[in-house]
C-alpha positions in Angstrom: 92.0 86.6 76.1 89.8 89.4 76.2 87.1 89.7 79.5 83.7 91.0 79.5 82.9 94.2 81.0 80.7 94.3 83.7 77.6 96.4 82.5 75.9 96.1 85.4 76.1 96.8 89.6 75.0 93.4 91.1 77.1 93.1 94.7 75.9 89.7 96.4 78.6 88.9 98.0 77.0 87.9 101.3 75.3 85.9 100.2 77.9 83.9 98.1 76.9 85.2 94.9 79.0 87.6 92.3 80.3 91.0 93.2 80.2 93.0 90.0 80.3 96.7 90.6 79.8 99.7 88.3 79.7 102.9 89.6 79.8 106.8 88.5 80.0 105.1 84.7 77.7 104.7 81.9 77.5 102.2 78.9 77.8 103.3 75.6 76.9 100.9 72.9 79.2 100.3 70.2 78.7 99.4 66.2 79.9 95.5 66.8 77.3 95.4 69.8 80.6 95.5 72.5 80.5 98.2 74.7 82.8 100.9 76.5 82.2 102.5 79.4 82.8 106.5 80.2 82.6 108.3 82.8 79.2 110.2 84.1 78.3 113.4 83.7 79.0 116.0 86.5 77.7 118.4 88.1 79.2 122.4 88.9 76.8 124.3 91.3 74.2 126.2 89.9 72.8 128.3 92.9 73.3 128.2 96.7 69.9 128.1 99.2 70.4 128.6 102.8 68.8 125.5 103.8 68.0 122.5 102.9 66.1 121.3 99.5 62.7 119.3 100.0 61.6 119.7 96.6 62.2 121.2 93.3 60.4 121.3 89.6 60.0 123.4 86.5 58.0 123.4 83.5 59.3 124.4 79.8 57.3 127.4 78.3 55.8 128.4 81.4 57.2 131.1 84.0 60.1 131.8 81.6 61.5 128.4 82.0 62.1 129.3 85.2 63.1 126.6 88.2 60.7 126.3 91.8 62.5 125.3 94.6 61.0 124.3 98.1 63.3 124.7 101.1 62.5 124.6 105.0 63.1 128.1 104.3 60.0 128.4 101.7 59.4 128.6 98.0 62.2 130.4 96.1 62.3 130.9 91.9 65.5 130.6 90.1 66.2 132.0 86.5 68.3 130.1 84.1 70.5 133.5 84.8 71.1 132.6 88.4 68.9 135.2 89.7 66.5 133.9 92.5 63.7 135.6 94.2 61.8 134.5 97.3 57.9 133.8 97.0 57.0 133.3 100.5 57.2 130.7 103.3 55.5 128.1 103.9 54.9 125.4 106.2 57.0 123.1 108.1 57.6 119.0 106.3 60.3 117.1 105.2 58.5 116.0 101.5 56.9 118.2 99.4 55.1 118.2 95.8 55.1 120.4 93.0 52.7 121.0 90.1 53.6 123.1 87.6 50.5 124.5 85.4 50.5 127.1 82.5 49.8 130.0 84.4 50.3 128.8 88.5 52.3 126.9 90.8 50.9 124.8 93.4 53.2 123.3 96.2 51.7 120.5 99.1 54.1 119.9 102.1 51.2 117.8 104.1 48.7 118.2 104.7 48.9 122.1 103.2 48.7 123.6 100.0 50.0 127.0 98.3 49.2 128.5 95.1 51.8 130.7 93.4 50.2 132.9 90.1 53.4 134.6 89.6 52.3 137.9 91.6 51.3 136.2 95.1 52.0 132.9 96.9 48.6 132.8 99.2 47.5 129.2 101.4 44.9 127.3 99.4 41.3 126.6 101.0 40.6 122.8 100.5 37.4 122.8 102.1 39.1 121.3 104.9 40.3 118.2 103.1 44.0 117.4 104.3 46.1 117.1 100.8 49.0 114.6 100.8 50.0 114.9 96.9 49.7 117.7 94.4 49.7 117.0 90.3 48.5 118.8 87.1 46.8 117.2 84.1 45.0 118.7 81.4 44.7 122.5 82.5 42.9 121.0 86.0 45.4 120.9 89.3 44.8 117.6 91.3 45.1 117.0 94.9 45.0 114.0 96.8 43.1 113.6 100.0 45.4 112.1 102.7 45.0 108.4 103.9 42.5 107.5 101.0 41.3 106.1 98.0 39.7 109.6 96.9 41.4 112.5 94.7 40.4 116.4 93.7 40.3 118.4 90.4 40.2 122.0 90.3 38.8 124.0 88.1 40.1 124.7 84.7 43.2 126.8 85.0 42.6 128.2 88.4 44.1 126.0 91.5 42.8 128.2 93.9 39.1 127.0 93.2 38.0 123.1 94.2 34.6 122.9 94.0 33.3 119.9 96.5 31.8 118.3 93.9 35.0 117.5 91.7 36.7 114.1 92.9 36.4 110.3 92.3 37.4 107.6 94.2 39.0 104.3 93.7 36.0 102.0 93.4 38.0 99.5 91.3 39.8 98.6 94.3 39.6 100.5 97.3 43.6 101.2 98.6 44.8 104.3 100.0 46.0 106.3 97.5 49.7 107.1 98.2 51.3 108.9 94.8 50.0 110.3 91.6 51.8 110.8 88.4 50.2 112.5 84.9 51.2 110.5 81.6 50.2 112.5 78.8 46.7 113.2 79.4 46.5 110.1 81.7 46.2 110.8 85.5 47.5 107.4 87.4 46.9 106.8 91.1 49.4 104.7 92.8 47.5 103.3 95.7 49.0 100.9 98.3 47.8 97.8 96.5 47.1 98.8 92.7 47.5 101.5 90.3 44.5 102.6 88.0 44.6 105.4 85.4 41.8 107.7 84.5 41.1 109.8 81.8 39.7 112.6 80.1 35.7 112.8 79.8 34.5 113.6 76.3 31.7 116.1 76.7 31.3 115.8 80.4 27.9 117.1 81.6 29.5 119.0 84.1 33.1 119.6 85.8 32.2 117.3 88.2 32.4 114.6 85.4 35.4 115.7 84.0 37.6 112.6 84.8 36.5 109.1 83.7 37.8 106.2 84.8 40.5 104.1 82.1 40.8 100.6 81.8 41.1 97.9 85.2 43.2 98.4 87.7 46.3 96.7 87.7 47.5 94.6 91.3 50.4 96.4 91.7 50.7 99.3 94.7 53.2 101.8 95.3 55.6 101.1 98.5 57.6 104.6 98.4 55.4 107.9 97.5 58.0 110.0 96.2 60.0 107.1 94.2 57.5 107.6 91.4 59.0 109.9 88.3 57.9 110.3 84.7 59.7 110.7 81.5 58.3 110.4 77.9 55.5 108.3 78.7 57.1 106.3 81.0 56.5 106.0 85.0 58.6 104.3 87.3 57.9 103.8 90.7 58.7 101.4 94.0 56.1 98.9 94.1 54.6 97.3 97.2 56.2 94.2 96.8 59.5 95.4 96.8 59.9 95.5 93.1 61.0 98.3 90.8 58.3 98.8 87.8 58.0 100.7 84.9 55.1 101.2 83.3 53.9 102.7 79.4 49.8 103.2 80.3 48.8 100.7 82.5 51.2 97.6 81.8 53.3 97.9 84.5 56.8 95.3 84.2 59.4 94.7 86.7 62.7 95.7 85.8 64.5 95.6 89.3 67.1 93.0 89.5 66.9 90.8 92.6 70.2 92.8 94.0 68.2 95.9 93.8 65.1 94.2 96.1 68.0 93.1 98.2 68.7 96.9 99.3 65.4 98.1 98.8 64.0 95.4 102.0 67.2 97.1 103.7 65.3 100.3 104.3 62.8 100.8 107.3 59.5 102.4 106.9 60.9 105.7 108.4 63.4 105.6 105.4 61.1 104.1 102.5 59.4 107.3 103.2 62.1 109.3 102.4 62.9 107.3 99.1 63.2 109.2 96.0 63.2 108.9 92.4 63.6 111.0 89.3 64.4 110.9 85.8 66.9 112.6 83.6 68.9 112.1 80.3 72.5 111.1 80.0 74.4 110.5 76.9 71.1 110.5 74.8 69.3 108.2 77.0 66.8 108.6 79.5 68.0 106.9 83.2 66.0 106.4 86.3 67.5 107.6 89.5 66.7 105.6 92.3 67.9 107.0 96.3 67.9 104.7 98.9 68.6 106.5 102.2 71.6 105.1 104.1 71.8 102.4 101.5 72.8 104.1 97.9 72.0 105.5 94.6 71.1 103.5 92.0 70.5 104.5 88.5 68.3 102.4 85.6 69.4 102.8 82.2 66.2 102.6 80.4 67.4 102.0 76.9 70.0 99.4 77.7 68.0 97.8 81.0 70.8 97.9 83.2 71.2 99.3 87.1 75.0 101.2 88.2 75.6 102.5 91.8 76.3 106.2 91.3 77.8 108.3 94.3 79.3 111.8 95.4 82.2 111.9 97.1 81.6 109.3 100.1 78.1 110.5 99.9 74.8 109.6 97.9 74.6 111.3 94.5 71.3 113.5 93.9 67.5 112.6 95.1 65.7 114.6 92.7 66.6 116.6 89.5 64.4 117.3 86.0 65.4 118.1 82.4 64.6 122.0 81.7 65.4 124.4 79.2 67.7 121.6 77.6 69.9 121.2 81.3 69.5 118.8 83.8 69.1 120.7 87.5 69.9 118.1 90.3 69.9 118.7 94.1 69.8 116.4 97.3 67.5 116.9 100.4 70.9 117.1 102.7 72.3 119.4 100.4 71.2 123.4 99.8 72.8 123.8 96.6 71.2 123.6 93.1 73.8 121.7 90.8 73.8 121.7 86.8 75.4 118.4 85.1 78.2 119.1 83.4 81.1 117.0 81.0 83.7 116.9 83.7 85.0 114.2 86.1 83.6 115.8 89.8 80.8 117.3 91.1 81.2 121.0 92.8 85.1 120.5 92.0 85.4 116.8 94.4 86.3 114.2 92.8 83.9 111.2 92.6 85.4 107.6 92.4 84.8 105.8 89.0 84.9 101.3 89.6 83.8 99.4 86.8 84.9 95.0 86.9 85.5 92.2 84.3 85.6 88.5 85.1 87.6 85.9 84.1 87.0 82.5 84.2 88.7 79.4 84.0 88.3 75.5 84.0 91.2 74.8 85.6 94.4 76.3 86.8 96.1 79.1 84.8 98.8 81.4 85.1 97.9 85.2 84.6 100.9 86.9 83.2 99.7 90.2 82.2 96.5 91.9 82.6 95.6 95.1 80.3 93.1 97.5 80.1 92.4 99.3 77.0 91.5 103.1 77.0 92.4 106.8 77.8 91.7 109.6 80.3 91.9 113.3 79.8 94.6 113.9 82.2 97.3 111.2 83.7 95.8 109.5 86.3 96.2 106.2 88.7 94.1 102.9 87.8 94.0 100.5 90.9 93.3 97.6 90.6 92.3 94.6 93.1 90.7 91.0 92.5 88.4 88.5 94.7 88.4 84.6 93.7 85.2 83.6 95.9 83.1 86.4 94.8 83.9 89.5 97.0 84.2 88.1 100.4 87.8 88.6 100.4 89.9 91.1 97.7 93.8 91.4 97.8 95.4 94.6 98.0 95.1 97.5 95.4 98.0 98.0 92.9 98.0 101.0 90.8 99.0 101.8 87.3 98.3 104.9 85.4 96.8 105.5 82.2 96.7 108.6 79.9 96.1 109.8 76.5 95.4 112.8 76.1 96.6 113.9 72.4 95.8 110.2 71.3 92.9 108.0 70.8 93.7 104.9 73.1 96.4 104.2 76.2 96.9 100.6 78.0 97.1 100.1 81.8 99.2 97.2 82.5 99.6 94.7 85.8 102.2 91.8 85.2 102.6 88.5 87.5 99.1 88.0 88.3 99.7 84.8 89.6 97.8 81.8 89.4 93.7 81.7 88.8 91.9 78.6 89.8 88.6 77.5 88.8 85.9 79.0 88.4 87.7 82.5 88.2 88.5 85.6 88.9 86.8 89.2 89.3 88.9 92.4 88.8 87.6 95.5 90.0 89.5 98.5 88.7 88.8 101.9 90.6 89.9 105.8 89.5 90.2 108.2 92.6 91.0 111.6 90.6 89.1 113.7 88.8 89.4 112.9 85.0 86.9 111.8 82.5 88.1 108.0 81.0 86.6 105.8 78.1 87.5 101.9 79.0 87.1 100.0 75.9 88.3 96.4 77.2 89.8 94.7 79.7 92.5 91.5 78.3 94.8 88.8 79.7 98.1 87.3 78.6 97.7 89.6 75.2 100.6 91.6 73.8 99.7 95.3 75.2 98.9 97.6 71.8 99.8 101.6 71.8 
């Protein structure tokens, strides 16, 4: 009999529901529409800060390609070589915004803004308007004014000007603005109750007109500032009802599962404020990192429409990477390091712990002779495996086999005497401790094993 894979992390066991976990593996599609499951990309270290990372971005074809970090420490820019060079400090804040134009860089830690024009990094006059969120959209910098409904434009190419006259505010519904997020050529406020997008104005009068606004604004808000992230054409943010949304334009879906509202309503407001999200690609598909502090990391495949819990060690995995100059930089804000993801099985030479599950199920009593995974690793290395019958609120031991293959295309894993399943089933969980990169292709029971 063969078992379905798990293809997706969806742990409710407390509340008597399944306990399917997939973690630190990705889903690749197969020609028969059955899928395997591989092991994630890693990550080797790129370049060492002395303190902590707030923030990072980069934008491809300008400053050389060249990566902007924010530390407590200030702003620091990398080259794809390695070579760093520090800009300047700046001031004290444990989130931070970048916005990366063609010919400047401008940084907010709130309520302060820098501007960086690749000679000086100098403080920004706002007109003593305290700035909570920094963007860029068609050659204009954008700044939002903190706790409200109204944002700035600068002028064209120069974010060190911000004439009083250039901002708008949210008259189709009037919510605090708490994130902003450029689509394209589309600037879209996330507000605290409802998003709006605004657009370019053909053949504005003045620069005061140059924003218009697009469409109606849609009743959903943004509950986590920094979970919002961007990828071609796509935003994906933390709404206020809990939800996770993605949204093409302004027609916002929710695509969290109800698991993944079950940890977000975990988090208190100190730690929903700390929430980030970013987007990268892996295996040719775009995925949507989601960090819950104290809680986990949760990635969204976008193509397939599936959430897996990714970790480091016994830590979270990254809060904020990009996609530049054809490599994805990641780093976390308890970590000072700058990390590159890589085709190996750990991340800065630790070993991260690979679980995928398959369930069986069964009408009535059966007797489990042999259980049999199907696949290879790299290296030799020790499959464990343990099972729950009333959905993950008690597992027997672990027992490990080994699996390996690495001059030949497929290996088994094999566990004999399973003993008795009763109905409705059993889950098997199957966890990898050591650092080798595996493809599972299947997992079967009370089938002749094939070499």
């Amino acid at each position: 009999m063969k078992l379905s894979l798990v293809t997706e992390t969806y742990n409710q066991a407390i509340q008597g529901s399944r306990s399917l976990n997939l973690e630190n593996m990705v889903i690749v599609e197969q020609p028969d529409k059955t899928s395997r499951l591989q092991t994630r990309l890693g990550s080797k270290p790129f370049y060492g800060l002395n303190q902590n990372i707030i923030a990072m971005n980069g934008r491809d074809g300008t400053f050389g390609g060249d990566l902007f970090v924010v530390t407590k420490d200030g702003l620091y820019r990398i080259a794809k070589s390695g070579v760093s060079t520090k800009l300047g400090s700046l001031g004290a804040g444990n989130n931070a915004s970048i916005a990366v134009g063609r010919q400047e860089v401008l940084v907010c830690i709130p309520p302060n803004v820098w501007s960086y024009d690749g000679t000086s990094l100098v403080s920004v006059n706002m007109n003593d308007t305290d700035v909570s969120w920094v963007e860029h959209v068609n050659q204009r910098f954008i700044a939002v004014k903190a706790n409200s409904d109204r944002f700035y434009w600068s002028d064209l190419l120069n974010g060190r000007a911000w004439p009083e006259l250039n901002f708008m505010t949210a008259e189709g519904a009037a919510d605090n603005i708490v994130s902003i997020v450029s689509l394209g050529s589309l600037l879209i406020t996330l507000g605290s109750s409802t998003a709006e997008a605004y657009a370019n104005t053909v053949q504005p009068n003045s620069a005061s007109e140059a924003f218009t606004r697009y469409g109606n604004p849609v009743e959903i808000g943004c509950k986590a500032a920094y979970s919002a992230a961007k990828a071609r054409g796509t935003v994906m943010w933390v709404a206020n009802n809990g939800a996770v949304y993605r949204s093409s334009g302004m027609e916002p879906r929710r695509v969290s599962t109800s698991f993944i509202e079950q940890e977000i309503t975990r988090l208190s407001d100190k730690q929903l404020a700390e929430v980030k999200g970013f987007m990268v690609p892996e295996r040719g598909r775009w995925m949507y990192v989601l960090n819950l502090p104290s809680v986990g990391t949760y990635v969204y495949d976008m193509n397939l429409e599936k959430w897996s819990k990714r970790s480091s060690g016994s830590k979270q995995w990254a809060d904020m990477g990009l996609l530049l100059g054809g490599q994805n930089y990641i780093a976390s804000s308890f970590q000072d390091e700058v990390s590159i993801q890589a085709e190996i099985g750990s991340d800065a030479g630790k070993p991260f712990k690979q679980v995928f599950s398959a369930t069986l199920s069964v009408s009535r009593p059966a007797i489990v002779r042999e259980i049999i995974v199907d696949g290879w690793a790299n290296a030799k290395c020790g499959v464990y495996m343990k099972w729950t019958e009333n959905n993950g609120r008690t597992w027997s031991d672990e027992v490990k086999r080994n699996i390996s293959s690495p001059d030949a295309e497929r290996d088994n894993a094999v566990w004999r005497r399973g003993g008795t399943v009763r109905a409705p089933g059993r889950t098997l969980e199957f966890t990898i401790y050591e650092p080798v990169q595996v493809n599972i292709f299947g997992v079967r029971v009370n089938e002749p094993v094939r070499r």
